[in-house]
N, C-alpha and C positions, 0 to 999 in steps of 0.2 A: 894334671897328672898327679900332684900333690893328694889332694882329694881324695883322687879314687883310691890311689896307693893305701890310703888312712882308711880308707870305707873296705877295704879289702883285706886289709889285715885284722879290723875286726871281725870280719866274719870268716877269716878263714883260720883264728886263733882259736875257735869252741866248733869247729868240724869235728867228726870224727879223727880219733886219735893216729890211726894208724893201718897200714895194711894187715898186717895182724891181730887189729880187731874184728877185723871183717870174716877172716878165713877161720875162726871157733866160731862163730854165731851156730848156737842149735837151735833144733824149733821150739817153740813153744804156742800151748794152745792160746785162743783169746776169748773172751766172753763176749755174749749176744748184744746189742749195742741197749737190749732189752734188759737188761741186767746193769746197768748203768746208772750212776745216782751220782745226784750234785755234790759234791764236796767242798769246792771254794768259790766263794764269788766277790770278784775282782771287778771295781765299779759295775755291776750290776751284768758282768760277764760271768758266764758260768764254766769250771772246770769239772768236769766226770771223772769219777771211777775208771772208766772205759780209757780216755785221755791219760790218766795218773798209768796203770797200768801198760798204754802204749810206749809213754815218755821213758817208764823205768828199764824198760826193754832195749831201748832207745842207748838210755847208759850204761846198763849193761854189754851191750855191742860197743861202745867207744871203751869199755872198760874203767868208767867212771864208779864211784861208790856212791853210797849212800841209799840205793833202793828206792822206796814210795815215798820215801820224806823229801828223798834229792831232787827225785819229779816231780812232786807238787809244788818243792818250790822251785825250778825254772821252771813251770809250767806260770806260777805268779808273774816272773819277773818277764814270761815272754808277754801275756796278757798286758804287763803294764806298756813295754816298747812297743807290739801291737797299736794299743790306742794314742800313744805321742807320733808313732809314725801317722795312721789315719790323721790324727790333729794338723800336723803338719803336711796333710795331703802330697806325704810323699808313696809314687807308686814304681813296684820294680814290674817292668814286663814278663810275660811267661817265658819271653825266648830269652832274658838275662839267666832267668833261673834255671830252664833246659840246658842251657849252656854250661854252668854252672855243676850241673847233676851233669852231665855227659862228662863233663872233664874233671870229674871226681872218680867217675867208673875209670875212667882212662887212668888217673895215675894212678888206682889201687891193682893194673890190670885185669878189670871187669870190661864186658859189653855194660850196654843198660840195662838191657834183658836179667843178665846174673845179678847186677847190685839188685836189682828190683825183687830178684826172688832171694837172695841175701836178706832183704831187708823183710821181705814178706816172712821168712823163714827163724827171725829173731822177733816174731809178734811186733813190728813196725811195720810199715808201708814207703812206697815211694813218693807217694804224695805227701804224706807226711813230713820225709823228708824235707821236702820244697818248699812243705809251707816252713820248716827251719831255716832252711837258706832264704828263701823268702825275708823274714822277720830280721834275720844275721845282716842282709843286704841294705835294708830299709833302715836297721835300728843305726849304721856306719854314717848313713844321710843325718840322720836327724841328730846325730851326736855332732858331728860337723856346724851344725845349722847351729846347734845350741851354743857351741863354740864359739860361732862367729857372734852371735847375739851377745853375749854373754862375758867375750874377754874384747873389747872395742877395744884399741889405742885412744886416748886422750890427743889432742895436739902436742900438750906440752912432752911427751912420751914420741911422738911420732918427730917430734924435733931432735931429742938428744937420740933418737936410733939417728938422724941423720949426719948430727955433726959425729957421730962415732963411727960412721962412711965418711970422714971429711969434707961432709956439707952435702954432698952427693944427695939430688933428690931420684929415686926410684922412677922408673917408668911402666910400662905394658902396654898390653894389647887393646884395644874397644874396639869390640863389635856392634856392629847393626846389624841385626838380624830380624830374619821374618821366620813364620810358622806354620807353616802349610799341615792340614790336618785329613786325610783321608779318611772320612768317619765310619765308624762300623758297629752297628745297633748291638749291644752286647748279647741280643737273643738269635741273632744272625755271624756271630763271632766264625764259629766255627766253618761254616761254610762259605762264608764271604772272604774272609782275612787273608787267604793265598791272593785271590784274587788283586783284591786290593791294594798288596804287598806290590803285585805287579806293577799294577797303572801308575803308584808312586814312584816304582824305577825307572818307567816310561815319561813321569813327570821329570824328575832328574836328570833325565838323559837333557830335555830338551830347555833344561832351568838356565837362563843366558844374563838373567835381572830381576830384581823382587820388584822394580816396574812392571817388567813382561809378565810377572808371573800372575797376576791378576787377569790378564787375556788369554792366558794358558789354561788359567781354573775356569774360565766362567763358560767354555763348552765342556765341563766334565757335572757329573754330579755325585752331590752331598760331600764337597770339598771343600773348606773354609781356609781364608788366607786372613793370617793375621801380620801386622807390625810389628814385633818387641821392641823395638826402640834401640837405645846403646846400651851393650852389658860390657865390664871391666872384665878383665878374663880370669880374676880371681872370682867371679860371681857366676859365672858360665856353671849352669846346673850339669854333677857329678854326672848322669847317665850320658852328654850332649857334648863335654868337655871336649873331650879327646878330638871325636868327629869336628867339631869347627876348629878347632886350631889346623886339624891337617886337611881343612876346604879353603879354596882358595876363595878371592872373590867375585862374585860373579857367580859361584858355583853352590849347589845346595849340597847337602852328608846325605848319607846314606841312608834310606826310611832304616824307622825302627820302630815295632808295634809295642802301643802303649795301649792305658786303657780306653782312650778315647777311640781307635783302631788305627792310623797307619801313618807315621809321622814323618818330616825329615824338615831340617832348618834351613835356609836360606841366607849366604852372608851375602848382604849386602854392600859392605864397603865392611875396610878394616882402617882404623889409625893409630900410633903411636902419643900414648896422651901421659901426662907426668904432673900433678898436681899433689897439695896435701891429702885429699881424698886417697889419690891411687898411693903416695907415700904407705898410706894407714894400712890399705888391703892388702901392699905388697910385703909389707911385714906381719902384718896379723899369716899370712900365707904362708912365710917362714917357719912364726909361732905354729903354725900346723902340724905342719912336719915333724917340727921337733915333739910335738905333743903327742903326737901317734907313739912315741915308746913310753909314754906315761898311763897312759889305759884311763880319760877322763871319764869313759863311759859309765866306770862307775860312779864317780860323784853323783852323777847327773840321773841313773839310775836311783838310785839310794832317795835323792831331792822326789822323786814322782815317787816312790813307795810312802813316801813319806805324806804326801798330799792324798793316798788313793786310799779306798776304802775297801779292806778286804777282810770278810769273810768266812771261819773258816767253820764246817760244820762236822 
């Protein structure tokens, strides 16, 4: 829950500003995608004219300053989160991000239909938008992730938080879990993926053991079941979190499409385990929290502009 709370505050701290940015948006026209020329290129990524022009419109609607200079450069800084997120093969599903876009129209009270022509109507797009939320959702992961690499406890650190609990060692949760993957050819997405959605809640309904579930998959097809092993529950990936803490055991979550096509996890057994490892994680976990009001993402920002090679023409 930690986590996500941290992964969601950033990205919903650089949304659009306000309902009242929404309700001025005027039209404005946009050029042919022919009329378009490189401008910056961001490891050997390229940003357009067409893109700069989108973005600045973009700020204009949240009521940001700055113009073309302001959009090319978070147009840079999104290109660099872009490629740490890819690096980090971290991926947000389309239905995180529709959800996401649906309950932004909701609190601004729009449909999706109006934000959509809102946003058509201020020379941006809806899809546009999403691939921001998109990039806002992924870059919250990967800050996380850096985090946790990045600031370990030492032992000697993970002993004096203890004796500062009066000796108290820390406990949590371990999972074993499995991976059941309902695959969906990504050139068959679109017409496969209800489907498929299906058969996974049909697989769920009948999920009784990650024993069983192995004789379950093997009259279906292009189903693949895998082991994960044991995860501490500070390690439980941000998209998966929530859902296995509130699966019992025995029981699988609830699919969820990813890029691979139609997922849901399997808890296997649950235990209660308390070691200097879980010590470390259940305070680096702490440190989290508390670090969501410190905004590290930009250090960690700033370190990859630093290493990146960009372009400006």
């Amino acid at each position: 829950m930690i986590a996500r709370s941290f992964a969601v505050r950033l990205a919903v701290c650089s949304l659009l500003a306000s309902p009242l940015a929404l309700a001025g948006a005027a039209t404005v026209s946009t050029p042919g995608l022919a009329a378009s020329e490189i401008k910056v290129v961001v490891n050997k990524q390229p940003i357009t004219s067409y893109q700069i022009q989108q973005r600045a419109a973009f700020l204009k609607l949240r009521r940001a300053p700055g113009g073309s200079e302001a959009a090319t450069n978070e147009l840079i800084d999104e290109a660099v989160k872009r490629q740490e997120i890819a690096r980090r093969r971290i991926s947000i599903p389309d239905a995180a991000v529709d959800e996401a876009f649906g309950r932004f129209a909701k609190d601004n009270k729009l449909t999706e239909a109006q934000l959509t022509q809102v946003l058509s109507q201020a020379g941006f797009s809806a899809k546009g938008f999403k691939d921001y939320i998109r990039v806002q959702m992924g870059w919250g992961q990967a800050v996380l992730a850096n985090v946790r690499q990045t600031e370990r406890l030492s032992e000697q650190e993970v002993v004096q938080r203890m004796l500062q609990q009066g000796g108290a060692k820390p406990s949590t949760t371990e999972y074993t879990l499995q991976q059941v993957i309902f695959v969906v050819p990504n050139d068959k997405r679109a017409s496969q993926l209800d489907r498929r959605m299906s058969e996974a809640n049909s697989f769920r309904q009948r999920f009784t053991s990650c024993q069983g579930s192995y004789d379950t998959a093997r009259g279906l097809r292009d189903v693949t079941v895998r082991d994960l092993g044991r995860v501490a529950e500070p390690e439980l990936p941000p998209r998966w979190k929530d859902d296995v803490k509130n699966t019992s055991r025995g029981r699988a979550t609830k699919p969820q499409a990813t890029e691979r096509g139609v997922e849901l996890i399997g808890v296997c057994d649950t235990r209660t385990v308390s070691d200097d490892q879980v010590a470390a994680m259940v305070f680096q976990e702490k440190d989290l929290a508390a670090m969501g009001k410190k905004e590290p993402d930009k250090d960690y920002l700033a370190k990859l502009k630093d290493k990146a090679t960009i372009v400006r023409r």
